[in-house]
BAVEXDO-587530 format. One record per residue (C-alpha): residue number from 1; residue in three letters; z negated, x, y. Coordinates in nm, 3 decimals, padded with zeros to 5 digits. Example, Ala and Ser with C-alpha at 12.3 -4.5 7.8 and 13.67 -1.06 7.14 Angstrom:
% residues 2
node resi->1 resn->ala pz->-00.780 px->01.230 py->-00.450
node resi->2 resn->ser pz->-00.714 px->01.367 py->-00.106
***
This chain:
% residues 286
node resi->1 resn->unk pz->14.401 px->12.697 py->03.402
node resi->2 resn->unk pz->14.379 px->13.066 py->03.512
node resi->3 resn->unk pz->14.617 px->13.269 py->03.703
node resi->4 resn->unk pz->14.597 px->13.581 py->03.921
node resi->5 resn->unk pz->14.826 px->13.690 py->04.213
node resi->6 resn->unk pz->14.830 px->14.109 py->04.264
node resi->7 resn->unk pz->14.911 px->14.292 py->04.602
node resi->8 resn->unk pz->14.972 px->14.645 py->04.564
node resi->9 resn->unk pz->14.669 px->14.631 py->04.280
node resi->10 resn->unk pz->14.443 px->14.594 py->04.544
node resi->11 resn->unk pz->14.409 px->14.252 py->04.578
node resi->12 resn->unk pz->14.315 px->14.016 py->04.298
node resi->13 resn->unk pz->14.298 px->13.614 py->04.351
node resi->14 resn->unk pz->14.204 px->13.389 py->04.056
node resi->15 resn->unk pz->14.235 px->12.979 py->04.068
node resi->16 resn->unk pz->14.103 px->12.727 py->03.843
node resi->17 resn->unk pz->14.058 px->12.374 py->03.791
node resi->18 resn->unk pz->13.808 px->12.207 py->03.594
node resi->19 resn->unk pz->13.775 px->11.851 py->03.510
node resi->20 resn->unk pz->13.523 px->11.630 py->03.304
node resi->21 resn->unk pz->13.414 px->11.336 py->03.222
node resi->22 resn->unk pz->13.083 px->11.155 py->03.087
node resi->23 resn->unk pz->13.114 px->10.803 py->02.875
node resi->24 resn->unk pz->12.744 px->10.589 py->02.789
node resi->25 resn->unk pz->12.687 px->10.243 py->02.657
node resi->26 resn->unk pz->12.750 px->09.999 py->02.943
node resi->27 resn->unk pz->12.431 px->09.815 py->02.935
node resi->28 resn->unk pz->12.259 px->10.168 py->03.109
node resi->29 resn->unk pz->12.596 px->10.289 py->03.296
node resi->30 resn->unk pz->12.852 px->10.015 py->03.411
node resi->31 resn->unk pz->13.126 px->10.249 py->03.598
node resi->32 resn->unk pz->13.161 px->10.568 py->03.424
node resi->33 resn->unk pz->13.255 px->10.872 py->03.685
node resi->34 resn->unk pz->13.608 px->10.965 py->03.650
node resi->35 resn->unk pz->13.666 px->11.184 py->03.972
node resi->36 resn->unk pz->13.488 px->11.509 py->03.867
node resi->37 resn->unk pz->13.750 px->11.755 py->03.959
node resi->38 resn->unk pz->13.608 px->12.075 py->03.970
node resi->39 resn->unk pz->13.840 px->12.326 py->04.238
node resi->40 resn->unk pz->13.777 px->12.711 py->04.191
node resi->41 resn->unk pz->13.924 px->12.991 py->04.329
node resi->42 resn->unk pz->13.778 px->13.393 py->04.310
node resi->43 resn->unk pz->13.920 px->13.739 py->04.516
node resi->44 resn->unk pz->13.830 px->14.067 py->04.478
node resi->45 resn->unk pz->13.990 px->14.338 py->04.744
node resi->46 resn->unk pz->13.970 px->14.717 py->04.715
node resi->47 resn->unk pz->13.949 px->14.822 py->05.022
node resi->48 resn->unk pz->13.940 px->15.191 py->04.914
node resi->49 resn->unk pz->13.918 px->15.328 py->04.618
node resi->50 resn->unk pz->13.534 px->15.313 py->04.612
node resi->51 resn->unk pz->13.489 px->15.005 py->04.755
node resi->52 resn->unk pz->13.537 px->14.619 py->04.694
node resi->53 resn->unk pz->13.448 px->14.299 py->04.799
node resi->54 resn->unk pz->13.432 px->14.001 py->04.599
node resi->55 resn->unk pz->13.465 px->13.643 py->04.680
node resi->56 resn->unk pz->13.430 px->13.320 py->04.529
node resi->57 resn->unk pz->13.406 px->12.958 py->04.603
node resi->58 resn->unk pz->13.414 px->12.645 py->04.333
node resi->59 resn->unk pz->13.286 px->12.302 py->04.257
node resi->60 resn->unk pz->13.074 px->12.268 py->03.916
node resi->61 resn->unk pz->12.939 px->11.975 py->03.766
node resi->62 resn->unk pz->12.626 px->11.889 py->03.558
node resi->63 resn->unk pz->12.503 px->11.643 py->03.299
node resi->64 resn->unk pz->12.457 px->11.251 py->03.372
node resi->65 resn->unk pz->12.138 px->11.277 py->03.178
node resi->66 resn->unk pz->11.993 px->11.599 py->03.121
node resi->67 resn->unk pz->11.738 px->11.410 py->02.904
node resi->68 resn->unk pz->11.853 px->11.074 py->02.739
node resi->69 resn->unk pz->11.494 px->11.033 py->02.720
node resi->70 resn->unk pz->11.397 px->11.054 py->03.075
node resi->71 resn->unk pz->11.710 px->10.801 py->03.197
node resi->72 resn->unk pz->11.768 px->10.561 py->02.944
node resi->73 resn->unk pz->11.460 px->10.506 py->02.722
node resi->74 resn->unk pz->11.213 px->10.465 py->03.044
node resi->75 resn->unk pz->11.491 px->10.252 py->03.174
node resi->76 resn->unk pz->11.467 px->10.064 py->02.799
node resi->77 resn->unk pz->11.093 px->10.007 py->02.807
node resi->78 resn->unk pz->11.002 px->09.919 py->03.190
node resi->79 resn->unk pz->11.304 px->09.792 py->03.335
node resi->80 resn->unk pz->11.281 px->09.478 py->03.568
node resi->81 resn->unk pz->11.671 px->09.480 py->03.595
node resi->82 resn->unk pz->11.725 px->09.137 py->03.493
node resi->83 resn->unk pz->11.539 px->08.969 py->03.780
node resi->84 resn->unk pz->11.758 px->08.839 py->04.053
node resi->85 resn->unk pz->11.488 px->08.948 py->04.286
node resi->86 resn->unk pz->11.516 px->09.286 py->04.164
node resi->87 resn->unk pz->11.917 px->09.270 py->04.197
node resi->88 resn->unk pz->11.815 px->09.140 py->04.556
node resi->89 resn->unk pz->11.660 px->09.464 py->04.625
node resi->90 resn->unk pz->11.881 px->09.682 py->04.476
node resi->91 resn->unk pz->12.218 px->09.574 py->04.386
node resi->92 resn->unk pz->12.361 px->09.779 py->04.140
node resi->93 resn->unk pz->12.102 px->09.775 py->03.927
node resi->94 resn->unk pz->12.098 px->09.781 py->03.526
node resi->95 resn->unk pz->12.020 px->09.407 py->03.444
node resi->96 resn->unk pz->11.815 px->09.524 py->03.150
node resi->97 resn->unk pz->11.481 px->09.339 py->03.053
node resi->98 resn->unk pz->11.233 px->09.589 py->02.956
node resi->99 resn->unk pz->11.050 px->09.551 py->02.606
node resi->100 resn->unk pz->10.698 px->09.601 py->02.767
node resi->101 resn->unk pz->10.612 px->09.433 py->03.065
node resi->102 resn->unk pz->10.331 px->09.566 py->03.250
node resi->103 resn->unk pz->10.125 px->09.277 py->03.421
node resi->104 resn->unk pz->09.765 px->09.251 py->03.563
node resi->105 resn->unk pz->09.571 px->08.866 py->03.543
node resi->106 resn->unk pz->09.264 px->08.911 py->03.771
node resi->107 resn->unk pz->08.952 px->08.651 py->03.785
node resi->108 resn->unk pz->08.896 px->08.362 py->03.578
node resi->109 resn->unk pz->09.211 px->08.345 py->03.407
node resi->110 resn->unk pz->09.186 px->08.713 py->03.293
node resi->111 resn->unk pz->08.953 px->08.656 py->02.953
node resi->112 resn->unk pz->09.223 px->08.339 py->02.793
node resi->113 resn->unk pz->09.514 px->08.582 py->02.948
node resi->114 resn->unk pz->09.386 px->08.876 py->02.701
node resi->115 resn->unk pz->09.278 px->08.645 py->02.444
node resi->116 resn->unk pz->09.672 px->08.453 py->02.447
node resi->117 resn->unk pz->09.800 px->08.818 py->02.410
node resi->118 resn->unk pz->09.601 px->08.994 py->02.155
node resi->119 resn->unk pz->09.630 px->08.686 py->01.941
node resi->120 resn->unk pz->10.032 px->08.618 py->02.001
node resi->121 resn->unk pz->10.171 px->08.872 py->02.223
node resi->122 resn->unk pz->10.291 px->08.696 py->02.474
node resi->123 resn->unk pz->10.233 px->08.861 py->02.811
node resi->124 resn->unk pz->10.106 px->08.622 py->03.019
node resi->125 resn->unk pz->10.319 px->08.467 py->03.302
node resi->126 resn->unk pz->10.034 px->08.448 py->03.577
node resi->127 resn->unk pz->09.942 px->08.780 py->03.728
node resi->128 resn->unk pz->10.106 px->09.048 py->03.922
node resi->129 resn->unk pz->10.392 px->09.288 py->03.753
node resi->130 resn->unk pz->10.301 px->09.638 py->03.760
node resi->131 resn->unk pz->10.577 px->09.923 py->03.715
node resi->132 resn->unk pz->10.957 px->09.852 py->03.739
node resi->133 resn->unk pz->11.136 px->10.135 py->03.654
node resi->134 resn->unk pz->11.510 px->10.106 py->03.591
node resi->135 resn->unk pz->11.847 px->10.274 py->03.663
node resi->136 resn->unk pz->12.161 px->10.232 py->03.868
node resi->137 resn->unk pz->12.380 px->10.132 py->03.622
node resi->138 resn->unk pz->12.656 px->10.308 py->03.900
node resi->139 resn->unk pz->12.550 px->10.676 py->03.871
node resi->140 resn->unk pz->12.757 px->10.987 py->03.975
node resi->141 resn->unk pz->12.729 px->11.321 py->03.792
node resi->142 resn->unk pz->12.542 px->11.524 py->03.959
node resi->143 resn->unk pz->12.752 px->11.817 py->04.148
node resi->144 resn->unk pz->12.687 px->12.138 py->04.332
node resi->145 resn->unk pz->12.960 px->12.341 py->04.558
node resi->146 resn->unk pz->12.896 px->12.734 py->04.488
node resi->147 resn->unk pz->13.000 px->13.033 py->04.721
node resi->148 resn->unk pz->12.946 px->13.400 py->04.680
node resi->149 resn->unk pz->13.017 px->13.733 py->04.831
node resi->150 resn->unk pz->12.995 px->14.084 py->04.705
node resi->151 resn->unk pz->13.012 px->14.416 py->04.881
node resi->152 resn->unk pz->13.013 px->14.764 py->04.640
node resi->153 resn->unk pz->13.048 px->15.039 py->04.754
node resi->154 resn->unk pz->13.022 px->15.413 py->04.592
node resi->155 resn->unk pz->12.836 px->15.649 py->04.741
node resi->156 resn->unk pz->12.835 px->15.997 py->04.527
node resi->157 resn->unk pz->12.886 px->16.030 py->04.153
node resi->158 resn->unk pz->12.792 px->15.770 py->03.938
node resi->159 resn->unk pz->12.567 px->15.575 py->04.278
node resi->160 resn->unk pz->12.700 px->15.256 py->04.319
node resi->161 resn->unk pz->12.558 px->14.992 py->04.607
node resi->162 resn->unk pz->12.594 px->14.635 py->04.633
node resi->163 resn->unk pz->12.493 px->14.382 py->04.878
node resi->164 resn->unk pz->12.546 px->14.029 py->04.797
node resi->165 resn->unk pz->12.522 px->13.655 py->04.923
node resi->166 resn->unk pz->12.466 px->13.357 py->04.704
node resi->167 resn->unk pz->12.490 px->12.985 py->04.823
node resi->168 resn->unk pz->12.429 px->12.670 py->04.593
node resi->169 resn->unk pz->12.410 px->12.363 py->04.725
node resi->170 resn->unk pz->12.323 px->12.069 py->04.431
node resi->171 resn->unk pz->12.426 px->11.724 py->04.506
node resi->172 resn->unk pz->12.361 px->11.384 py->04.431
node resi->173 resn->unk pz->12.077 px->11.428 py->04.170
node resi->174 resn->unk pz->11.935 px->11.199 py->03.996
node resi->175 resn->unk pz->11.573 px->11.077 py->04.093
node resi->176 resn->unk pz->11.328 px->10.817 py->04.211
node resi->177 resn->unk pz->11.359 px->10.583 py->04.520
node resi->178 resn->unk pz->11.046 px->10.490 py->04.707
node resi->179 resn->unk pz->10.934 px->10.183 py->04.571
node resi->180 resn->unk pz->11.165 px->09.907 py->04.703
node resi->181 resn->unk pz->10.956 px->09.637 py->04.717
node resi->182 resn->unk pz->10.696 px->09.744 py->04.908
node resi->183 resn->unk pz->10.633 px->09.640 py->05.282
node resi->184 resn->unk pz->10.357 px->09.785 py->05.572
node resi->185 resn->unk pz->10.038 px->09.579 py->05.529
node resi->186 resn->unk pz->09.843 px->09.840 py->05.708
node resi->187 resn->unk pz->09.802 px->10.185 py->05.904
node resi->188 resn->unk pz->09.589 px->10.472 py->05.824
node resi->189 resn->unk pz->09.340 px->10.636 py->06.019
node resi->190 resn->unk pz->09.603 px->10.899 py->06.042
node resi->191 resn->unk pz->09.878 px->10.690 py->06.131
node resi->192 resn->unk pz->10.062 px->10.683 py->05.825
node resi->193 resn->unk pz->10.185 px->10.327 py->05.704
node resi->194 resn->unk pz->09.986 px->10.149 py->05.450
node resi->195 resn->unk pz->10.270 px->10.027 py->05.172
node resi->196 resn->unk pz->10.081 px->09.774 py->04.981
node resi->197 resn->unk pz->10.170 px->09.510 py->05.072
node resi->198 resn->unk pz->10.510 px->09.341 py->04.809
node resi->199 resn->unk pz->10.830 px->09.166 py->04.900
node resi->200 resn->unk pz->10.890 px->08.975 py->04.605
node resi->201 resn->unk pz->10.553 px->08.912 py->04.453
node resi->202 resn->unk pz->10.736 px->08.909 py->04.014
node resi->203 resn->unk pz->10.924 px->09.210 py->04.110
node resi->204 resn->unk pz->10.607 px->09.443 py->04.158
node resi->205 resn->unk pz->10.621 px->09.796 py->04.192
node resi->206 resn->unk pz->11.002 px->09.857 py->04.183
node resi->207 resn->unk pz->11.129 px->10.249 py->04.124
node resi->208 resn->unk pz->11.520 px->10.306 py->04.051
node resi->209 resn->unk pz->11.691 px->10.622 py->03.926
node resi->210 resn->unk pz->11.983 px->10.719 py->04.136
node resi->211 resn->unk pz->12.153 px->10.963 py->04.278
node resi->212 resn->unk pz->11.909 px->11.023 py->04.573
node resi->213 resn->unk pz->11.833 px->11.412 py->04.489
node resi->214 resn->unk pz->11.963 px->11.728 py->04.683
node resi->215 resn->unk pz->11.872 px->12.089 py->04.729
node resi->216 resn->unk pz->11.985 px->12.358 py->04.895
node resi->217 resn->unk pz->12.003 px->12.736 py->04.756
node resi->218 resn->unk pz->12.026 px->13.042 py->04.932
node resi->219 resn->unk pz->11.974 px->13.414 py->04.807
node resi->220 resn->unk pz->12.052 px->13.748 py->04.907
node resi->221 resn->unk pz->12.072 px->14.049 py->04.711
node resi->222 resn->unk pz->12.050 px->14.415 py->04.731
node resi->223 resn->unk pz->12.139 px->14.674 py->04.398
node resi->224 resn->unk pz->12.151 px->15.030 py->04.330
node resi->225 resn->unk pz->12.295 px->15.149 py->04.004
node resi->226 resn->unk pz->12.345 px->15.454 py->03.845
node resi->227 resn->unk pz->12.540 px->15.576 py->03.603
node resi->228 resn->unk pz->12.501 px->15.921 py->03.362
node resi->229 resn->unk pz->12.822 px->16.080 py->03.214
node resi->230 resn->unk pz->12.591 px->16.052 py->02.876
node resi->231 resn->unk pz->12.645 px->15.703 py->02.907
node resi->232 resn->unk pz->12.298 px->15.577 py->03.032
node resi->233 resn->unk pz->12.246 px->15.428 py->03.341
node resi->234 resn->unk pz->11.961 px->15.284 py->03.554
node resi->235 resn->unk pz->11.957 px->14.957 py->03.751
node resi->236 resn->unk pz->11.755 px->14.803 py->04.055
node resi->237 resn->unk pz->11.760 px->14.521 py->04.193
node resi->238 resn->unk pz->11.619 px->14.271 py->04.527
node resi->239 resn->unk pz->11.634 px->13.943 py->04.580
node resi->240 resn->unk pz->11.526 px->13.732 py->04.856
node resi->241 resn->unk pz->11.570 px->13.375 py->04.780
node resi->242 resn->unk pz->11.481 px->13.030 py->04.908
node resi->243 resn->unk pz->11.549 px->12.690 py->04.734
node resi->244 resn->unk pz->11.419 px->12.383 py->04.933
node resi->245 resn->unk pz->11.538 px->11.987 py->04.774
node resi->246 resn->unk pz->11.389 px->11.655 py->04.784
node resi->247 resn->unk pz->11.397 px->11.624 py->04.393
node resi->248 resn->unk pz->11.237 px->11.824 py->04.141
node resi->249 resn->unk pz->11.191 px->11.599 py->03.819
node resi->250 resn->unk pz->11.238 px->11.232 py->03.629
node resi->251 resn->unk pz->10.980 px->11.273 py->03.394
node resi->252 resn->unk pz->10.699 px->11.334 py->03.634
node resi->253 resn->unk pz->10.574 px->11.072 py->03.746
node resi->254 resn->unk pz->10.386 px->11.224 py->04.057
node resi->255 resn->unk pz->10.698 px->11.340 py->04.154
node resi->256 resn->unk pz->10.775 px->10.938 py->04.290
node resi->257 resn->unk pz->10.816 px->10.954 py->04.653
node resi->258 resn->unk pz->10.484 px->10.834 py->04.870
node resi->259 resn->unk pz->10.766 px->10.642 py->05.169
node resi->260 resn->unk pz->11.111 px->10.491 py->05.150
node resi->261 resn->unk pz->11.269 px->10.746 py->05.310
node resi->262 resn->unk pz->11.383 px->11.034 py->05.055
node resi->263 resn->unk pz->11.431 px->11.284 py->05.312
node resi->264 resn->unk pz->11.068 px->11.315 py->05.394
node resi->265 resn->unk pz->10.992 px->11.488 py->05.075
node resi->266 resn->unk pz->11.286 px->11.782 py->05.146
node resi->267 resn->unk pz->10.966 px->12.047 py->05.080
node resi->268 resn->unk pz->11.053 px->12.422 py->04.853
node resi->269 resn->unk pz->11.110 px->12.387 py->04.551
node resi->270 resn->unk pz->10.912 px->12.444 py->04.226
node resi->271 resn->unk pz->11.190 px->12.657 py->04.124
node resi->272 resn->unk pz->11.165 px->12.879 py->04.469
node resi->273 resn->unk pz->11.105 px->13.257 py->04.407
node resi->274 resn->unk pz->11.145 px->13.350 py->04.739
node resi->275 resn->unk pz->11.128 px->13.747 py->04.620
node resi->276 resn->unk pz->11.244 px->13.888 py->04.327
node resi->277 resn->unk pz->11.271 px->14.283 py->04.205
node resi->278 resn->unk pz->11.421 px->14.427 py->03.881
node resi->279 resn->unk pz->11.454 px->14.762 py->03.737
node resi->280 resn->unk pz->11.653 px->14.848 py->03.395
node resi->281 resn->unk pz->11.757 px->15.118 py->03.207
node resi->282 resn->unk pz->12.076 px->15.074 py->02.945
node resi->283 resn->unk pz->12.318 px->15.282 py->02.765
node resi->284 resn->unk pz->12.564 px->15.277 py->02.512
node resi->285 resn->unk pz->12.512 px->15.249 py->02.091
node resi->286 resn->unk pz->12.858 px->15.320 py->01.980
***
């Protein structure tokens, strides 16, 4: 829904109202989202007439699973889900059992473990479990609240200036935990806690994909245009950004945080382009 509200055609407000929903096969998702309402609302006031600021604030949602492949199918192969240690650690947890289990069998018993398997495939039930990597089968869609505010003003014939602010802030993305069965066995030399130690020795190394992610957007722009009465113009443009989150990918595996605590890797972005300038000429064809 769209509708705008004039004042003496110098005011214009628009309002909107969004709303979506995701469905996916309840062995990876239990509780689908239902509450993604997404508020908007825009303004635009001339406060002469060669000047006017724009406004505009709304609530946008994204994808469950921007890749099937990086949510589901890792989820499909390594998951550890169905152990009740594993629900122990975490809940909420898909109680999937991966198809490949990823074990190690050290010392004597190694050689008849690796023998058993190559001849049968059975993985062998002595050792220690490797990689765990499942999902919280109660994700959220992913959200991010957007403001923005726009200042033109023209300053001879056919100059036009703009300043501008624009905020983003994404929430609730999806990414990695610290591995949730780990405990302290140790310090470093520089004082950082040795994690190798496990909690629940079948679990093993225990990563789950949930809505852990956030970052923060801010950029500020400056523009000059100008227009010819031949109907060419030229355009410039400056931006000075800066995007800082705690999340940056799924698939990347060196992307898993080092600690338990997800707010220790809130670092810039690999998307941050903290300056940005354009220049570009157009005109018109018909």
């Amino acid at each position: 829904a769209q509708n705008q509200m004039r004042a003496g055609s110098r005011l214009t407000l628009t309002y909107g109202l969004a709303y979506d929903f995701e469905h996916y096969p309840s062995r990876y998702i239990s509780e689908a989202d239902m509450n993604n309402i997404q508020p908007r609302v825009g303004a635009a006031y001339a406060y002469s007439d060669h000047g006017v600021i724009r406004a505009g604030y709304g609530i946008f949602t994204d994808r469950l699973a921007g890749s099937v492949g990086q949510l589901f199918t890792a989820t499909e192969w390594s998951s550890g889900g169905n152990l009740p240690n594993t629900q122990a650690l975490f809940p909420t947890v898909a109680p999937i059992q991966g198809r490949f289990e990823q074990r190690t069998v050290a010392g004597p018993a190694a050689p008849p473990a690796a023998l058993t398997f190559l001849a049968t495939g059975t993985v062998p039930a002595a050792g220690t479990k490797g990689l765990a990597h499942t999902i919280d089968s109660t994700l959220h869609t992913p959200y991010s609240p957007q403001a923005s505010l726009q200042i033109t003003q023209e300053i001879g014939t056919g100059w036009a200036v703009s300043g501008s602010y624009l905020f983003v802030g994404a929430r609730d993305i999806i990414g990695h935990t610290g591995n949730l069965n780990a405990v302290q066995n140790g310090t470093l030399a520089t004082g950082k806690a040795l994690l190798g130690g496990r909690k629940y020795a079948d679990v093993g190394v225990l990563f789950v994909q949930t809505n852990t992610g956030e970052s923060t957007h801010h950029g500020g722009t400056f523009e000059i245009q100008k227009r010819f009465s031949n109907g060419y113009g030229l355009n410039t443009s400056y931006t000075l950004a800066k995007t800082r989150n705690n999340v940056d990918s799924l698939a990347n595996l060196a992307d898993l945080p080092e600690q338990l605590a997800i707010d220790t890797e809130f670092a810039p972005s690999r998307q941050d382009v903290r300056h940005r300038f354009t220049a570009a000429a157009f005109g018109e064809i018909a």
